[in-house]
Backbone as CSV, one residue per row, in Angstrom:
resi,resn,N_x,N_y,N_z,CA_x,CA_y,CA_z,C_x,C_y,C_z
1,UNK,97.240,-71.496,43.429,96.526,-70.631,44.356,97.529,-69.746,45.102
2,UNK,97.132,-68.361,44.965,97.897,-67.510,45.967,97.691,-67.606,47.182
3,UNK,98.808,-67.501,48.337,98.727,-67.527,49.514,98.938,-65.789,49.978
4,UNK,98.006,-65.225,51.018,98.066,-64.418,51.157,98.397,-64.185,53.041
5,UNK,99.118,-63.784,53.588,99.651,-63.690,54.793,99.238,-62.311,55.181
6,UNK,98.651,-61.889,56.209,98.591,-60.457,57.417,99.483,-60.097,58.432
7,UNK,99.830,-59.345,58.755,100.165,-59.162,60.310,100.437,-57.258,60.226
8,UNK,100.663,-56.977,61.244,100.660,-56.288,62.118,99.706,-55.647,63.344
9,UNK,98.395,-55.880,62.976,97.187,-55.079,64.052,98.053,-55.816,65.151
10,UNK,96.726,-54.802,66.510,97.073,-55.042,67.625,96.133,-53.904,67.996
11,UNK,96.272,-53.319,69.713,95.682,-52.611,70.248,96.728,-51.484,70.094
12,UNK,95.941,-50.028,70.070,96.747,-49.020,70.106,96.306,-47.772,70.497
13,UNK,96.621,-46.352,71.385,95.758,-45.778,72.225,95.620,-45.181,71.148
14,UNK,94.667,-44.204,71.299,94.195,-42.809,70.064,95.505,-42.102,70.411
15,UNK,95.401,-41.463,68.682,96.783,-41.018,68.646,98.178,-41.514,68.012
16,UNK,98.091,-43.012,68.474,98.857,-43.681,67.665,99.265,-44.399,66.759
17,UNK,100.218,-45.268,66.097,100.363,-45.482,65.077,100.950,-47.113,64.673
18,UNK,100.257,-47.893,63.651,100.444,-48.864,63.443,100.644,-48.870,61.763
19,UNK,101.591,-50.307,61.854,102.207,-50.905,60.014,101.154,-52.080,59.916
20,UNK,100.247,-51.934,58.775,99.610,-53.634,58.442,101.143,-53.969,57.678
21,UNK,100.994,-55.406,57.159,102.004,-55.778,55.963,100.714,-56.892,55.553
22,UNK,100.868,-57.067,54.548,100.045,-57.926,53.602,101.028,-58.896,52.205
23,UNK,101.854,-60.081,52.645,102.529,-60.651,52.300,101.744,-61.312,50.895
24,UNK,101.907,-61.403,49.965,101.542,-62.482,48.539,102.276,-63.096,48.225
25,UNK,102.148,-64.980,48.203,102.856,-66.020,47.879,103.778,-66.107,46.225
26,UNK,103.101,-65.028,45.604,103.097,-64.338,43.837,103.441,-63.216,43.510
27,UNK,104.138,-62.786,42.525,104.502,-61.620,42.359,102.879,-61.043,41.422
28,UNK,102.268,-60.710,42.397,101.202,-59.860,41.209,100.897,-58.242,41.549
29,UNK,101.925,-57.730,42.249,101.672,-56.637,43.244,101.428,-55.183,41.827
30,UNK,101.927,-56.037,40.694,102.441,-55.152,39.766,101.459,-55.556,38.133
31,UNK,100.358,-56.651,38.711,99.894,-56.639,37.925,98.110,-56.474,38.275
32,UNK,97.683,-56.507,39.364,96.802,-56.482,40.034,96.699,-55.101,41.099
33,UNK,95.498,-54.690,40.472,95.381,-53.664,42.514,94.811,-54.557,43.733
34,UNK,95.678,-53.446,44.505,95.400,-53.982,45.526,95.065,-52.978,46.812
35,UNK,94.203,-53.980,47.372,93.418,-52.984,48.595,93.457,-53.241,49.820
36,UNK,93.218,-52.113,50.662,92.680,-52.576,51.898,91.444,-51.908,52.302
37,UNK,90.972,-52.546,53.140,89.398,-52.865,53.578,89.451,-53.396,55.371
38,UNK,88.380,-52.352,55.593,88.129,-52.580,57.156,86.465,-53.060,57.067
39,UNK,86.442,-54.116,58.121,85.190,-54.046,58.910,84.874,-53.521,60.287
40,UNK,84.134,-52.743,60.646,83.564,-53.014,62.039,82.759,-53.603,62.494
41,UNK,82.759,-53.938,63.741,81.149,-54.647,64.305,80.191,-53.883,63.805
42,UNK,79.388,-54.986,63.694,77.992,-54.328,63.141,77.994,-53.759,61.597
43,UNK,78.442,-53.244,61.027,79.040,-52.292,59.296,79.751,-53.017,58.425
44,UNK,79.185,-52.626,57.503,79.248,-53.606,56.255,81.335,-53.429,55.768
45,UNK,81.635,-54.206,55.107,83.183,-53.772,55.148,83.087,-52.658,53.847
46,UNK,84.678,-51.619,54.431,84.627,-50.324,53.619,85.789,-50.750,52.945
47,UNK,86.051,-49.690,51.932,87.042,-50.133,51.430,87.889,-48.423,52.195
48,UNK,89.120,-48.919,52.129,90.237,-48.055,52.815,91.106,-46.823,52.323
49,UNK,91.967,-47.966,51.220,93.019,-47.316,50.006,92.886,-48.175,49.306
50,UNK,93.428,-48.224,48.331,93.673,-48.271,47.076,94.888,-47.918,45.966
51,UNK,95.679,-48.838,45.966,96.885,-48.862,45.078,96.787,-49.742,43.983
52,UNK,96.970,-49.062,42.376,96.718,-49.618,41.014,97.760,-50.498,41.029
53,UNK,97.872,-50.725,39.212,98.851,-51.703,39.059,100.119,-51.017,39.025
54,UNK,99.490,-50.026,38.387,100.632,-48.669,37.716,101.374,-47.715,39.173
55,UNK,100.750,-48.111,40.810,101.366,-47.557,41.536,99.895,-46.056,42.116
56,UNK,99.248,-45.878,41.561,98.070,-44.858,41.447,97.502,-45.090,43.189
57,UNK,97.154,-44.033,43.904,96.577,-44.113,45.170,95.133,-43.583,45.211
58,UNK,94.627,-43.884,46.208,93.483,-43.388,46.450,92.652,-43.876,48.024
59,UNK,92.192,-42.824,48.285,91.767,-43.176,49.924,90.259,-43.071,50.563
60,UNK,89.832,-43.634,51.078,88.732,-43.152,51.633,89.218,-41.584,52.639
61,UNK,88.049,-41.071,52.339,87.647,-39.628,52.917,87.943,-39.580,54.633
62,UNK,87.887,-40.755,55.295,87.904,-40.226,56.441,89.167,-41.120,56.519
63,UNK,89.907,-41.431,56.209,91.265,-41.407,56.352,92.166,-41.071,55.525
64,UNK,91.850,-40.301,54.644,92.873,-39.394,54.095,93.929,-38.668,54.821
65,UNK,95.661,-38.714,54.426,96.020,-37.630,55.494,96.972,-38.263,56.696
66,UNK,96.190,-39.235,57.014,96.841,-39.944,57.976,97.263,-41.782,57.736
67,UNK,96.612,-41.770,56.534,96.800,-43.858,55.930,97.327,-43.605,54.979
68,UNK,98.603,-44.620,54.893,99.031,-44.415,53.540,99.450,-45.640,52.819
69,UNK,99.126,-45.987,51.774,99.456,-47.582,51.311,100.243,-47.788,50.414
70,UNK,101.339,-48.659,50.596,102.272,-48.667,49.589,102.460,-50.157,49.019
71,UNK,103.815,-50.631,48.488,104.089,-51.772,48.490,105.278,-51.899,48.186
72,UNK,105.950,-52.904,48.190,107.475,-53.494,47.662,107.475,-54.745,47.119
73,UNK,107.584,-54.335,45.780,107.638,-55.857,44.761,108.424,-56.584,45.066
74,UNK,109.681,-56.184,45.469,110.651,-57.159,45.333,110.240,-58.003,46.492
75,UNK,109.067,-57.542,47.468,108.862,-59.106,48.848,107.518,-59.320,48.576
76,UNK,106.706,-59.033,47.442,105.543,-59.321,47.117,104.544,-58.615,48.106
77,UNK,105.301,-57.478,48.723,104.389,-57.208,50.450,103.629,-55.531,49.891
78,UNK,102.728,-55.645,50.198,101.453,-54.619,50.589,101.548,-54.154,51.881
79,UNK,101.753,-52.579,52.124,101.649,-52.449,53.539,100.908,-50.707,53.432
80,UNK,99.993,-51.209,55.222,99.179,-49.686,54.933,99.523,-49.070,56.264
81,UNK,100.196,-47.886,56.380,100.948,-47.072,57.470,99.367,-46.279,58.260
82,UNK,99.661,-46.543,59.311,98.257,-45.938,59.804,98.573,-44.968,61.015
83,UNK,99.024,-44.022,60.908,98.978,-42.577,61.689,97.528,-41.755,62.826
84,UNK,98.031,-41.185,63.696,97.049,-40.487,64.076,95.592,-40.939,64.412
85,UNK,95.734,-42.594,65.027,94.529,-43.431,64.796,93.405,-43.092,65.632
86,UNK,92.238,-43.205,65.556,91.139,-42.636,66.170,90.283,-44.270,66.922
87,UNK,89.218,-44.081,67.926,88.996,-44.872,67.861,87.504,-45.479,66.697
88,UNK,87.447,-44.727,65.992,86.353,-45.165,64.818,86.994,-45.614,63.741
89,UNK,88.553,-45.933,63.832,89.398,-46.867,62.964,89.167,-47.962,63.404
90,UNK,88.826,-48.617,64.318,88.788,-49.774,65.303,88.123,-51.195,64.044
91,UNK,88.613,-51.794,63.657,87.818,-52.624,62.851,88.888,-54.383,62.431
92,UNK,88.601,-54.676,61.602,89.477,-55.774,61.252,90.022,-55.596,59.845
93,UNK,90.976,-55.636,59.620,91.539,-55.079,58.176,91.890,-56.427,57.427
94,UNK,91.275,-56.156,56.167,91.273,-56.791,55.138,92.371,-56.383,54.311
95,UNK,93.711,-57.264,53.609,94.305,-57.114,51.883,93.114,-57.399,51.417
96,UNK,93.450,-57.045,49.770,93.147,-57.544,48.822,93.682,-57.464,47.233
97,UNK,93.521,-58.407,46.692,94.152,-58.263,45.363,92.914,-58.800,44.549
98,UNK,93.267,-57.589,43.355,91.631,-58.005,42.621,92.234,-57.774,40.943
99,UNK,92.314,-58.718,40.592,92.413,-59.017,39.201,92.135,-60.222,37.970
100,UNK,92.536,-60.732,37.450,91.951,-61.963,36.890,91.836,-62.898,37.923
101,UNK,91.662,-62.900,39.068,91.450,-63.208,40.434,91.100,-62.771,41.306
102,UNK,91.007,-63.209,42.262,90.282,-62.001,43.874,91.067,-62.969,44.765
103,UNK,92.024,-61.975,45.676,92.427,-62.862,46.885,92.491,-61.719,48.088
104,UNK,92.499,-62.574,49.434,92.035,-61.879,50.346,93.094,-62.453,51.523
105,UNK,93.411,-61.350,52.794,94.024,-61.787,53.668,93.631,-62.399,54.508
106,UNK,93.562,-62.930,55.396,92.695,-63.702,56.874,92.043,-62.536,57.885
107,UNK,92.780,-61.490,57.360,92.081,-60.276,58.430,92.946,-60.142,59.444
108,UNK,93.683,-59.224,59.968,93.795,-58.710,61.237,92.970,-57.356,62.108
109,UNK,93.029,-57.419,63.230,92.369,-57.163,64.341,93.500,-55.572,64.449
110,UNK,92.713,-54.601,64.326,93.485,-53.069,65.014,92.283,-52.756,65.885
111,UNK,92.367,-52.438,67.517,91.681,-51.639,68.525,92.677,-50.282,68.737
112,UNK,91.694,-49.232,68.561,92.360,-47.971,68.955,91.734,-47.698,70.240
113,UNK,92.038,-47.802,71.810,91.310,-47.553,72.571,92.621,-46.658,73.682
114,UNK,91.969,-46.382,74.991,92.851,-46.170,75.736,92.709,-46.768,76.954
């Protein structure tokens, strides 16, 4: 079983800027995509970005521009750079890795408020 680790959220005013990291106990960063995904209160969870196996991006529409998701094989780590934050980013962020498996992070907590 993969172990999957979160961190970075926190509170942050509009405007500013936060690192998720999304740690995997496995090297599958390179064989699996992997995502991130927000919930808010109340709303069903969205999906965010999107990075293939092959390295390929892709973003949701209202954060295009300002989220950007990358990774580094060599620490098994997923991380999504979050710029210019609004407070309708406000949600709990989900990893994920989806391939001959599905694994998921515990979720961290980002508030964009002031």
């Amino acid at each position: 079983q993969v172990q999957v680790v979160e961190s970075g959220g926190g509170l942050v005013q509009p405007g500013g800027s936060l690192r998720l990291s999304c740690t995997f106990s496995a090297a599958i960063l390179t064989i699996y995509s992997t995502n991130w995904y927000r919930q808010a209160p109340g709303k069903q969870r969205e999906l965010v970005a999107t990075i293939s196996d092959r390295g390929t991006t892709n973003y949701a529409d209202s954060v295009k521009g300002r989220f950007t998701i990358s990774r580094e094989n060599g620490k098994n780590t997923l991380y999504l750079q979050m710029n210019n934050l609004k407070s309708e980013d406000t949600a709990v962020y989900y990893c994920n890795a989806w391939g001959t498996h599905d694994y998921w992070g515990q979720g961290t907590q980002v508030t964009v408020s002031s």
